[in-house]
N, C-alpha and C positions, 0 to 999 in steps of 0.2 A: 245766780239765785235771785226771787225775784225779792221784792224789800215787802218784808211783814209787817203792817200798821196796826198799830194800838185799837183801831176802830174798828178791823176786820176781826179783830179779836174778841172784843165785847160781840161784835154780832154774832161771829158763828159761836158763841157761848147763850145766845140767846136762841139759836136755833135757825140762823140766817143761815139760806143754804149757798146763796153765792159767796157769800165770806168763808163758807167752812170751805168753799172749792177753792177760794185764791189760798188759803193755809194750805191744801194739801199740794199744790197746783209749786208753791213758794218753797216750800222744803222737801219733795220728793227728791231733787236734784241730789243733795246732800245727803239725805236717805241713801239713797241708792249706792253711790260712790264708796261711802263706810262700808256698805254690807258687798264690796265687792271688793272692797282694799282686804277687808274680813274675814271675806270665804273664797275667795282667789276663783271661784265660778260663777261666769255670767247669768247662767239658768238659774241659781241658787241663790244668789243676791235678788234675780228679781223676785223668788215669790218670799224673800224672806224681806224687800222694799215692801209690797203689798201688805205683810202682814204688819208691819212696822206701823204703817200711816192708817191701818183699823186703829191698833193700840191710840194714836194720835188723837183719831176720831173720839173715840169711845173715853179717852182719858182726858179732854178736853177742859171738861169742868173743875180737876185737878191742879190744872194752872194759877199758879199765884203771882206770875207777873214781878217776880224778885228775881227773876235774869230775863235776858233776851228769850224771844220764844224759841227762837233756832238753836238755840245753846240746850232751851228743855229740848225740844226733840232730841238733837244728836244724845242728851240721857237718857231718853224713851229709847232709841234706837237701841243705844250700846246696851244697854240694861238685855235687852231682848235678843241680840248678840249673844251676849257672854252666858245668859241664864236659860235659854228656850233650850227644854231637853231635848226633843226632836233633833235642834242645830246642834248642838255638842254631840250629840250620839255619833252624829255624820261626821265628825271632826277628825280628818285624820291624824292629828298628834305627830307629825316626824318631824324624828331630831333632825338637827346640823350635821349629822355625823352621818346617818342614813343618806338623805336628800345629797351632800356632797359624793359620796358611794355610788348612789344610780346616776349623778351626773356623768359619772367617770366610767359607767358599765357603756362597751358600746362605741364610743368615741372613735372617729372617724380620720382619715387625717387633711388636712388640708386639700389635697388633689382631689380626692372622692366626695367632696362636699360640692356643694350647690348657691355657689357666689353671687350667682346673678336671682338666684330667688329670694327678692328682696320683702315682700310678701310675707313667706312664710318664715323666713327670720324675724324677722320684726313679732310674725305672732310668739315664736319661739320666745324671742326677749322678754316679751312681754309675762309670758304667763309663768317663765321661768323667777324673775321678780317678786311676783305677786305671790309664785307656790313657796319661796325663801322666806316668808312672810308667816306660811303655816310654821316654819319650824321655833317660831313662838309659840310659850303657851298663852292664852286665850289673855290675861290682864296685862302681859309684854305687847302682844301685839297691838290692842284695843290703844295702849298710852303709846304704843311707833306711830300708827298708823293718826293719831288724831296730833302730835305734836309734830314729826318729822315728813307727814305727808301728806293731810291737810293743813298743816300749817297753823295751829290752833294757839293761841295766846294759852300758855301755859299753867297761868291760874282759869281760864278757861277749859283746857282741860281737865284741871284737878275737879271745876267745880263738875262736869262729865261725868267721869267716873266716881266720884261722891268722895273723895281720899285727900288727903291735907298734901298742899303744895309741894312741901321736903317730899312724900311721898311719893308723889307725879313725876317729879325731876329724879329720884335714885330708880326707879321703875322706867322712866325714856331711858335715863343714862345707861342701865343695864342692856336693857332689849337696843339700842344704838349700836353701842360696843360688839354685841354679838351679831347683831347685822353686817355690819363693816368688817369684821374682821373673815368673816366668811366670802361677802363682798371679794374683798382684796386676795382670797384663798384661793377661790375656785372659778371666779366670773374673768372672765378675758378680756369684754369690755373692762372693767376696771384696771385690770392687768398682766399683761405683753407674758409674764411669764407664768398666768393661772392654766393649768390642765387644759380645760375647760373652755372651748367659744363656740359661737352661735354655730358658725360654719360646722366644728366638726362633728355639735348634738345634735344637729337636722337631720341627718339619715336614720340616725337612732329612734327621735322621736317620732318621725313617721312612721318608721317601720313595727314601734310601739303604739300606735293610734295616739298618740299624747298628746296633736295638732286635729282640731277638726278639720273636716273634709269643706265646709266653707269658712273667710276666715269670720268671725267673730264683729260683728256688727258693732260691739262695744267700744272693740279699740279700733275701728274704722278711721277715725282725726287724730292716730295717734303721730307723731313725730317719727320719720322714716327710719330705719335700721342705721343708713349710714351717717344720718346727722345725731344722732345718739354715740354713735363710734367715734366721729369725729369731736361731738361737746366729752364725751368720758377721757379721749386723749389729753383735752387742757385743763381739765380739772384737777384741783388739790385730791389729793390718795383718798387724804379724810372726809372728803366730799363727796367721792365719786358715787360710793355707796347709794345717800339718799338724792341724788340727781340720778340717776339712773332709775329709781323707784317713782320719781315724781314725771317719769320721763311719758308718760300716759295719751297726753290729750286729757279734751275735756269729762272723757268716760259720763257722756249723759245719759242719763233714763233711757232706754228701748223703746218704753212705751208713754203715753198720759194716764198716769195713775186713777188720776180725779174719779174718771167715771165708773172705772171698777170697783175704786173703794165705797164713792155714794151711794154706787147702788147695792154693794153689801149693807152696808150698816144701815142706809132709810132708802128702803124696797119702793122704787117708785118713782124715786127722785132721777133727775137727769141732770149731769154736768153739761156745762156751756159749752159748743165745739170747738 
C-alpha cells in the first residue's frame, strides 16, 4: 500500500485532481482485499471496491484527520460492507452446520481424486476458506477478517467498526473460536483425521461448477497447495485455522481503480497512466 501524505490530503480536499488520484491510487489495495475477505467473490468485491472508493471520493470533505486516512477508509469501506442493502440481500447467510454438510455431500476417496492437479486444488483451498468465512454473520466476520486476517491493531479495529475495545476483542474471540474449531472439524489441511480434503472435494466440486473454468486471476501469487500442506502439518492446532486463511498471496486489485472512479465522480477528468 502506497504511504498517504498529509499534503495529498489537503490538495485533493481542495480539488487537486492528481492528489485525489494518489488517495484513491494508495488505498484501493486494501479496499479491495476487505471486500474480498467479505464477500468471498472475486467479481463481487470488484464492483463493490469500485463503489467503496466513490463513497471515498465523494465523502472526502468529511475527513477530520483524528486517525490515519487508511483507518477512515477501511470505516468507509466496512460501513458500506455490512449496510449496502443491495450487498446484504446477496448474502448468502450459511451456517457451520450447513457449509460442514455440502462439504461432506459427495466426497470422493483418495484413489479417485486428482493429486497431481495442483492448480485446481489450490483454487479449491482457497475459495473453500474464504466461503468458511460466510458462515459468519456479517459483524463476526467484519471483526475476523480485520483483526485475524489483516492483521489490524485491535484498538484499530475497534476504532473501524465504531464499537468500544472490550467489544472488538469478545466479537474476534467469538467469530475466532468458531472458525477454528470448524477448522479443526472438517478441513484436512488442518487435520489428518477431518472428513474432509482438498483431494477428495475436487471431483465433487467440479462436477458442481463450484471451480471456475479459468483459474481466478485474484489468487494467481497465491502460495502453492503443497506448501500450505506442508506449513499446516508444523503448525500449533490453535493456529492452523488463521494460517491457513491468511495463506492468500498478495490478493491485489484486478484492475487501476483511479481512472474509473475519476471519471464517474468528475466527467472529464483523466487519471495518470
Amino acid at each position: 500500500m502506497d504511504r498517504i501524505h498529509t499534503s495529498d490530503i489537503v490538495l485533493a480536499k481542495d480539488g487537486d485532481a492528481k492528489a485525489l488520484e494518489t488517495l484513491v491510487r494508495g488505498v484501493q489495495g486494501q479496499v479491495y482485499r476487505l471486500a474480498l475477505r467479505m464477500l468471498a467473490d472475486p467479481t463481487a468485491a470488484e464492483d463493490a471496491t469500485q463503489e467503496i472508493l466513490i463513497r471515498l471520493v465523494t465523502k472526502l470533505s468529511t475527513f477530520r484527520e483524528e486517525s490515519r486516512f487508511e483507518t477512515w477508509a477501511y470505516r468507509v469501506a466496512t460501513n458500506y460492507l455490512l449496510s449496502a442493502r443491495k450487498r446484504n440481500a446477496s448474502d448468502p447467510a450459511v451456517t457451520f452446520q450447513a457449509f460442514g454438510e455440502d462439504l461432506l455431500d459427495g466426497l470422493a476417496d483418495e484413489q479417485s481424486a486428482a493429486p497431481e492437479d495442483h492448480i485446481l486444488l489450490n483454487e479449491l483451498r482457497l475459495r473453500c476458506t474464504m466461503a468458511m468465512l460466510l458462515c459468519l454473520d456479517l459483524p463476526h466476520r467484519a471483526a475476523y477478517v480485520l483483526g485475524d486476517i489483516l492483521e489490524l491493531d485491535h484498538s484499530e479495529a475497534a476504532e473501524i467498526l465504531e464499537i468500544a475495545p472490550a467489544s472488538y476483542r469478545k466479537r474476534l474471540s467469538r467469530a475466532r473460536a468458531l472458525v477454528q474449531a470448524f477448522t479443526a472439524r472438517h478441513c484436512g489441511l488442518a487435520a489428518r483425521t477431518a472428513p474432509c480434503s482438498c483431494r477428495k472435494r475436487l471431483p465433487a466440486a467440479l462436477k458442481l461448477q463450484r471451480l471456475p473454468d479459468v483459474p481466478s486471476a485474484a489468487f494467481a501469487e497465491a502460495p502453492e497447495f503443497d506448501e500450505i500442506a506442508q506449513q499446516a502439518a508444523r503448525t500449533e492446532a490453535a493456529l492452523v485455522a488463521v494460517k491457513l486463511q491468511r495463506a492468500t498471496g498478495p490478493l491485489a486489485p484486478l484492475k487501476d481503480y483511479a481512472a474509473q472512479v475519476l471519471a464517474l465522480v468528475n466527467p472529464g477528468t483523466q487519471a495518470t497512466p
